[in-house]
C-alpha positions as MATLAB code, in Angstrom:
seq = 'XXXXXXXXXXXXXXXXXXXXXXXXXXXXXXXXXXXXXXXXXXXXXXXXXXXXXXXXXXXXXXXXXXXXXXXXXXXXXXXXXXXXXXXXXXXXXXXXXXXXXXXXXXXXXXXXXXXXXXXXXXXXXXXXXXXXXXXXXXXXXXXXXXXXXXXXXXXXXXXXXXXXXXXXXXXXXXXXXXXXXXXXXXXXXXXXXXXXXXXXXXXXXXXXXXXXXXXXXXXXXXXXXXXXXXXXXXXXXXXXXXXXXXXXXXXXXXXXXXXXXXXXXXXXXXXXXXXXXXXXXXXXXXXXXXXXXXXXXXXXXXXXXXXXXXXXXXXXXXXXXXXXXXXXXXXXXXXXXXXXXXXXXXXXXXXXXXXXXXXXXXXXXXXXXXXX';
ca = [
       2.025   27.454  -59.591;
      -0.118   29.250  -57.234;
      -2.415   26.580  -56.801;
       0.210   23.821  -56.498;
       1.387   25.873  -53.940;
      -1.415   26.500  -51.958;
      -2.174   22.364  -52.414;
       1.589   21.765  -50.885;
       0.398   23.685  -47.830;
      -2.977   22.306  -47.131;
      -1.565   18.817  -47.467;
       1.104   19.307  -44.449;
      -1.532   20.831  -42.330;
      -3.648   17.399  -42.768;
      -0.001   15.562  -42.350;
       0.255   18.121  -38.569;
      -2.961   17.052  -37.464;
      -2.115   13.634  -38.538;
       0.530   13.179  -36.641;
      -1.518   14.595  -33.785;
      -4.357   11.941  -33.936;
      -1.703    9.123  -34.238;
      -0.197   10.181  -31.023;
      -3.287    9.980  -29.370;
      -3.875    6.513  -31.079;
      -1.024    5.420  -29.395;
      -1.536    6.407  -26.315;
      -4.960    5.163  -26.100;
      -3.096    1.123  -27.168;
      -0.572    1.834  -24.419;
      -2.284    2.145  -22.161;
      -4.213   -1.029  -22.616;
      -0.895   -3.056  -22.017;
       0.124   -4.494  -18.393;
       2.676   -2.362  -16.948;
       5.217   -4.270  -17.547;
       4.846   -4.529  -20.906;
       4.358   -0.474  -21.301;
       8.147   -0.288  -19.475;
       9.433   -2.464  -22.185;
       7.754   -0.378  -25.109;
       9.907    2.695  -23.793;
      12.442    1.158  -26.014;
      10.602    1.126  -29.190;
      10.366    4.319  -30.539;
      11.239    7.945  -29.206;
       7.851    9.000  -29.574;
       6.474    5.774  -27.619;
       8.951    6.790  -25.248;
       7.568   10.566  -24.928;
       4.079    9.421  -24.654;
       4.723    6.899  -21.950;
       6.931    9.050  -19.649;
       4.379   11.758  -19.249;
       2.661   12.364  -16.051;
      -0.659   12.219  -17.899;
      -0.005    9.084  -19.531;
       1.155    7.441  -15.808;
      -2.410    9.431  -14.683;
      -4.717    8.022  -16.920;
      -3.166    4.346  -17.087;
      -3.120    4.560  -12.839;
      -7.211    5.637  -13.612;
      -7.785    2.450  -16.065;
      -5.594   -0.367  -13.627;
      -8.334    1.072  -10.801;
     -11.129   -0.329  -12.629;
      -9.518   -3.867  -11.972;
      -7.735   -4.118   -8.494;
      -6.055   -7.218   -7.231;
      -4.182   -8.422   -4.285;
      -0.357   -7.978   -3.028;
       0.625  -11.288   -1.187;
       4.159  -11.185    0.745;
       4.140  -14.676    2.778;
       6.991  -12.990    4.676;
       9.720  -15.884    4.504;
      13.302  -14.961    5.415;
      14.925  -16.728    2.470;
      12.385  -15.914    0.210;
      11.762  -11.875   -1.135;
       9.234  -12.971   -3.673;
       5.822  -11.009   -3.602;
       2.482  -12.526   -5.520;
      -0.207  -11.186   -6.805;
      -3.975  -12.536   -6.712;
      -6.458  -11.396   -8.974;
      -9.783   -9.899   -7.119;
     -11.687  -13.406   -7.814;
      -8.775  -15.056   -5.899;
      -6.599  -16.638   -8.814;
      -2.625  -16.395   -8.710;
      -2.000  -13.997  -11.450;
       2.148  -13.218  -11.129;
       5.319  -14.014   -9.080;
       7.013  -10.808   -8.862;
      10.665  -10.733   -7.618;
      11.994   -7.816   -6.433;
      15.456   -6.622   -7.324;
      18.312   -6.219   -5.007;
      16.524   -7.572   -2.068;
      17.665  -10.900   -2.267;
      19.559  -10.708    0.267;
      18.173   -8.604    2.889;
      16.404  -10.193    6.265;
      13.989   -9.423    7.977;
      12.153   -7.629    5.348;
       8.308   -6.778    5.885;
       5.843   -5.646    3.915;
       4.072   -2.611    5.371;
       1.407   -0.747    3.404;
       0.508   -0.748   -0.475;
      -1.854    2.196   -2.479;
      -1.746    3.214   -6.033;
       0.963    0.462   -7.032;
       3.450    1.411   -4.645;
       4.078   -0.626   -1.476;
       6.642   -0.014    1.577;
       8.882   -2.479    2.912;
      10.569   -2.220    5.922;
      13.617   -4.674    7.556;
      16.189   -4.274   10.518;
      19.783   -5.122    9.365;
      22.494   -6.323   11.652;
      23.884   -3.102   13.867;
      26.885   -3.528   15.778;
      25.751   -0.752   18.004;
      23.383   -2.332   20.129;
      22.216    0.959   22.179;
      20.075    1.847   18.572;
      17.553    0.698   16.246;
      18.120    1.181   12.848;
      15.421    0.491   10.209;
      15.821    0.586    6.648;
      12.843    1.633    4.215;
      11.937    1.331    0.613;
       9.503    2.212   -1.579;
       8.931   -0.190   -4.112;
       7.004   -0.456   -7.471;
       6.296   -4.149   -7.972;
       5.080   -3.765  -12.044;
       8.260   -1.674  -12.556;
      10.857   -3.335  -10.518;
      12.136   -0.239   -9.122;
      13.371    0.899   -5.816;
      14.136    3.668   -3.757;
      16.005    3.703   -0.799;
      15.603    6.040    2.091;
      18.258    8.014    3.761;
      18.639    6.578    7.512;
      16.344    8.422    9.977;
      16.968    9.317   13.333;
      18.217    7.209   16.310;
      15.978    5.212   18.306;
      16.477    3.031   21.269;
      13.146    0.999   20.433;
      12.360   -0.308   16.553;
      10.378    2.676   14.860;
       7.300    2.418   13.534;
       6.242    3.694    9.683;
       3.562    4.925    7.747;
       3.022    6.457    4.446;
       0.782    8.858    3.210;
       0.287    9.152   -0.667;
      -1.177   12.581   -2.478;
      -1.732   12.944   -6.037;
       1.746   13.468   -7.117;
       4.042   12.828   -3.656;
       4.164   10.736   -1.026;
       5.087   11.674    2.925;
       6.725    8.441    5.206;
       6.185    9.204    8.789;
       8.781    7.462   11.266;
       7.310    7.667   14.756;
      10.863    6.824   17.124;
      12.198    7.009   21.004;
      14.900    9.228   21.086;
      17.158    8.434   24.172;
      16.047   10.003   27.214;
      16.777    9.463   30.992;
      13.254    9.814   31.713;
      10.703    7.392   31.421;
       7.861    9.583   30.635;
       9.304   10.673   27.434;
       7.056   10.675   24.770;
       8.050    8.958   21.198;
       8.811   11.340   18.354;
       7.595   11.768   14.712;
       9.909   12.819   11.988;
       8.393   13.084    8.212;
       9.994   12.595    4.974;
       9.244   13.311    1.385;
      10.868   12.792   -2.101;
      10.785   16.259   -2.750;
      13.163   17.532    0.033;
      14.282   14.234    0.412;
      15.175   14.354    3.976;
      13.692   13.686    7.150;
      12.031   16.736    8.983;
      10.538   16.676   12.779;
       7.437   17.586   13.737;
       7.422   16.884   17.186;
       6.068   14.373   19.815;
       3.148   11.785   19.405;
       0.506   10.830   22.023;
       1.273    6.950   21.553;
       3.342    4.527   19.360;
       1.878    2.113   17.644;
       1.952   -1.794   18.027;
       3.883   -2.170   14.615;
       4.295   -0.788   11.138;
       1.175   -2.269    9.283;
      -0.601    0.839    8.523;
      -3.506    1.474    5.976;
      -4.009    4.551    4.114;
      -7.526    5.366    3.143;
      -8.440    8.403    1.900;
      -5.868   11.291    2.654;
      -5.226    9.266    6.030;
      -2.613    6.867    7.388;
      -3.796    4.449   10.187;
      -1.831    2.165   12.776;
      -3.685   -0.179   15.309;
      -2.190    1.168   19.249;
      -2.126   -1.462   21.991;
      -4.428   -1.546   25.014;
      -3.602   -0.663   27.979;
      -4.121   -3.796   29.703;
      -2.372   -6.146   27.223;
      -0.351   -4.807   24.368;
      -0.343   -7.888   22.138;
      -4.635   -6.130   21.881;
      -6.026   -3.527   19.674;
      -7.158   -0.697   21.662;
      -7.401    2.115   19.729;
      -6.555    3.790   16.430;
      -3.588    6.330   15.734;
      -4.453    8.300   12.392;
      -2.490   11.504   10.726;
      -3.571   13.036    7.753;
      -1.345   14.752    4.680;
      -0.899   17.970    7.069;
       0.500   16.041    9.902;
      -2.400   16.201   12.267;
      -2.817   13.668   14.602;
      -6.246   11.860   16.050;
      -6.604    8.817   18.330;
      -9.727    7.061   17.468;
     -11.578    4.569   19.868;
     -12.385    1.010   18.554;
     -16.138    0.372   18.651;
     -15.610   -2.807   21.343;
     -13.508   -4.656   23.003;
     -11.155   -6.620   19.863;
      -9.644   -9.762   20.278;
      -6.137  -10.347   18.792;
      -7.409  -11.086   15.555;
      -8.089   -7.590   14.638;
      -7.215   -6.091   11.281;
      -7.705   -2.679    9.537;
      -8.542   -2.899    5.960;
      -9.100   -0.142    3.259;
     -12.910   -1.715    1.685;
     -13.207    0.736   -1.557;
     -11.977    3.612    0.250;
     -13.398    3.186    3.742;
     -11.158    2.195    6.657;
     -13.340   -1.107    7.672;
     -12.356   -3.156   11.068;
     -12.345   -6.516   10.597;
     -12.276   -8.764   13.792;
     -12.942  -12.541   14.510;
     -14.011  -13.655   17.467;
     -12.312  -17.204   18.415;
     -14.608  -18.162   21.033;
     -17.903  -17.901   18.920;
     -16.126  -18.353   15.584;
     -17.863  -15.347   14.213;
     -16.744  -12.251   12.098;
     -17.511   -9.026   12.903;
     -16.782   -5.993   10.207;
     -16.960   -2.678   11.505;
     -17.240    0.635    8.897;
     -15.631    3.814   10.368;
     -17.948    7.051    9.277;
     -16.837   10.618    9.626;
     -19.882   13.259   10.949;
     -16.979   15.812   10.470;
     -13.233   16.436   10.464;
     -12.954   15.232   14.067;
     -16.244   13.522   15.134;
     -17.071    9.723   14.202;
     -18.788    6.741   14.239;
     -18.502    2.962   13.929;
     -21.386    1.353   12.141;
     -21.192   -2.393   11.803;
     -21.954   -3.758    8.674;
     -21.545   -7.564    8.607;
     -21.468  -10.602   11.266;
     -21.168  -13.771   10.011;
     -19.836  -17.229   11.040;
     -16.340  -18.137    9.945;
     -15.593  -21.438    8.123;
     -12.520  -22.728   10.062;
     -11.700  -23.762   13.707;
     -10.223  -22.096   16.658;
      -7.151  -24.188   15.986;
      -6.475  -22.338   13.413;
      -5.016  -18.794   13.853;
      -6.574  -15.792   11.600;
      -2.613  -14.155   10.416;
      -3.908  -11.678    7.785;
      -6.844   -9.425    6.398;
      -7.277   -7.309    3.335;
     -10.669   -5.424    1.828;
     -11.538   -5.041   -2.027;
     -14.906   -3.683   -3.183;
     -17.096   -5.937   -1.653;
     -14.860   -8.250   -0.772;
     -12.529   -9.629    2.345;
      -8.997  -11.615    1.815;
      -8.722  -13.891    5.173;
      -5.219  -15.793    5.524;
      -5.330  -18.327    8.454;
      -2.902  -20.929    9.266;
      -3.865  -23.595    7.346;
      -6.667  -21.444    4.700;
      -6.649  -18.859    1.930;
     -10.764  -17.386    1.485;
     -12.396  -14.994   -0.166;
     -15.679  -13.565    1.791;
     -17.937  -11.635   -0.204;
     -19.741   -9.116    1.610;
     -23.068   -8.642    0.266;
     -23.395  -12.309   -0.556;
     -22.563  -13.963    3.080;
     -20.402  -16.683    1.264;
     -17.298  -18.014    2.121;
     -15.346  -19.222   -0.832;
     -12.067  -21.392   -0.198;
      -8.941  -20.933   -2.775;
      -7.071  -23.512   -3.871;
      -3.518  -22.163   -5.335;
      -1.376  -23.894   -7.321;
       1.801  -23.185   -5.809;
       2.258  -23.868   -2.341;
       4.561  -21.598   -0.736;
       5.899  -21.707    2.903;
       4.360  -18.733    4.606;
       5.620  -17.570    8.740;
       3.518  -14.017    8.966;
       1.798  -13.315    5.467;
       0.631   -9.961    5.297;
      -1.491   -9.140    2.414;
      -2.843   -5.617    0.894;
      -5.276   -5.064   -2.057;
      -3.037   -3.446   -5.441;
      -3.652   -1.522   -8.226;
      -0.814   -1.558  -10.825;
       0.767    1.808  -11.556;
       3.893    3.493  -13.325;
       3.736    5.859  -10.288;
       7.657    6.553   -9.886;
       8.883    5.343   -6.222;
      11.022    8.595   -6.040;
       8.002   10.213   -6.275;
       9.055   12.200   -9.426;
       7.155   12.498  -12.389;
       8.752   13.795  -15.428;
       7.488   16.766  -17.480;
       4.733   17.018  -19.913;
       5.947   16.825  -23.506;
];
């Protein structure tokens, strides 16, 4: 009897550790599987369930979709919400509809990192003394939403940026409060998912031409117009994760067709030149916190006319998504070619705007459940 007994015992130890290694097993196929996919397994099993809503498992799948980045394409048509997605060799992977935006107008597509992307729109106001802009964050792989409360009042449209750390994110709304006085200087008010309200900080130097920000390493940056025309670039607004703000001078004088692009996790400038149809790509480098640099790492003739307006700009490794009016190409960096794509559906596009992607389970509340 002893013996049987002490046999009974060893044998559910070896089922424990078992049960241990299977978990990991799974985990380890999950996380193999498209995101949209792993959503769907949630309602397999419990234990699938467990493993996939853990803030390790959304941590190490967010590490693995890295390793193969794509592009977010939003041609930015009013009757038409539908976003796209472009592999990083330029091939239309996925339609991707978002839910419950059907019918909204206006809607614009303002920043994407780490799966999640912003979109912005101006609904109809009867109160024509304000501004009123609604933002989401959106997961595109999930399908989910989240709705932010409605910031302060502004007599001009506001202008929004978002910040993403490791587990949170922080939207900053730069505004013009009414004011008698024309020298009034536009305010910034910040909002996370943890309070999940909007806080002040205080006045800004400048506002920013529009919402199309990039975020590049811990940094959020809008393009601010010139003094001299403000349809031009002249300078750079940036604010970091602890709300400080820098203005950063452009390394020359930019034409219109200026665009900031996040080039494996440097903020690059990427401008064209109409008049000598040449592309200039600019590399910002930090000596430290506050000092910097422009080095230019790339000029190279552009493949289209000056009949043909450059609309959009987006970096990926080693690689540069130009949108003109008539073109979709793919410019690889260290090569010097220009490669023309050819997709099979032709939408109707009025502004495209298009970001590079990595698909995530990142939560757009920015809550993560608990660790099982």
């Amino acid at each position: 009897m002893d013996g049987t007994r002490g046999k009974r015992i060893k044998l559910r130890e070896n089922d424990c550790d078992k049960v241990g290694t299977l978990t990991e097993i799974v985990e380890n196929i999950l996380l193999r599987f498209p995101v949209k996919s792993i959503s769907e397994f949630n309602a397999v099993c419990k234990q699938w369930c467990k493993v996939i809503r853990t803030p390790s498992f959304t941590k190490k799948q967010l590490s693995l979709s890295k390793a193969e980045p794509a592009f977010i394409l939003y041609p930015y048509v009013d009757d038409d919400t539908d976003l796209y997605l472009v592999s990083a060799d330029g091939i239309l992977t996925e339609k991707v509809s978002l839910p419950r935006c059907e019918d909204l107008s206006f809607l614009s597509m303002i920043c994407s990192y780490n799966g999640l992307v912003c979109f912005t729109n101006c609904p109809w106001r009867p109160n024509p003394e304000t501004t009123k802009v609604e933002i989401r964050i959106c997961n595109p792989a999930t399908r989910k939403i989240h709705l932010l409360p409605e910031g302060s009042s502004s007599e001009e449209e506001p202008t929004v940026g978002v910040a993403f750390g490791p587990s949170d994110y922080k939207v900053f709304r730069i505004f013009h409060p009414k004011s008698d006085s024309e020298d009034t200087l536009p305010e910034c008010e910040v909002y996370s998912p943890s309070t999940g309200v909007w806080r002040g900080i205080g006045s800004v130097p400048k506002c920013p031409m529009k919402s199309h920000n990039i975020f590049v390493v811990g940094k959020v940056y809008w393009f601010l117009p010139s003094e001299d025309d403000h349809t031009i670039a002249g300078s750079i607004l940036s604010v970091d994760m602890e709300e400080n703000f820098q203005v950063i001078e452009l390394p020359e004088e930019v034409t219109a067709h200026a665009f900031l692009v996040n080039l494996d996790a440097h903020l690059c400038l990427v401008a064209i030149y109409d008049d000598d149809l040449i592309m200039d790509i600019w590399l910002l480098k930090y000596k430290n916190e506050t000092e910097y640099y422009w080095e230019r790492i790339c000029s190279d003739y552009i493949p289209y006319s000056t009949m043909e307006n450059t609309d959009a700009a987006a970096g990926l490794k080693n690689e540069i998504f130009i949108i003109t009016s008539e073109h979709y190409f793919l410019y690889d960096i260290g090569r010097r070619t220009w490669i023309e794509l050819d997709f099979v559906e032709n939408f109707q596009r009025n502004c495209p705007v298009i970001f590079s992607y990595t698909e995530s389970l990142l939560p757009c509340n920015g809550v993560m459940g608990p660790e099982i």
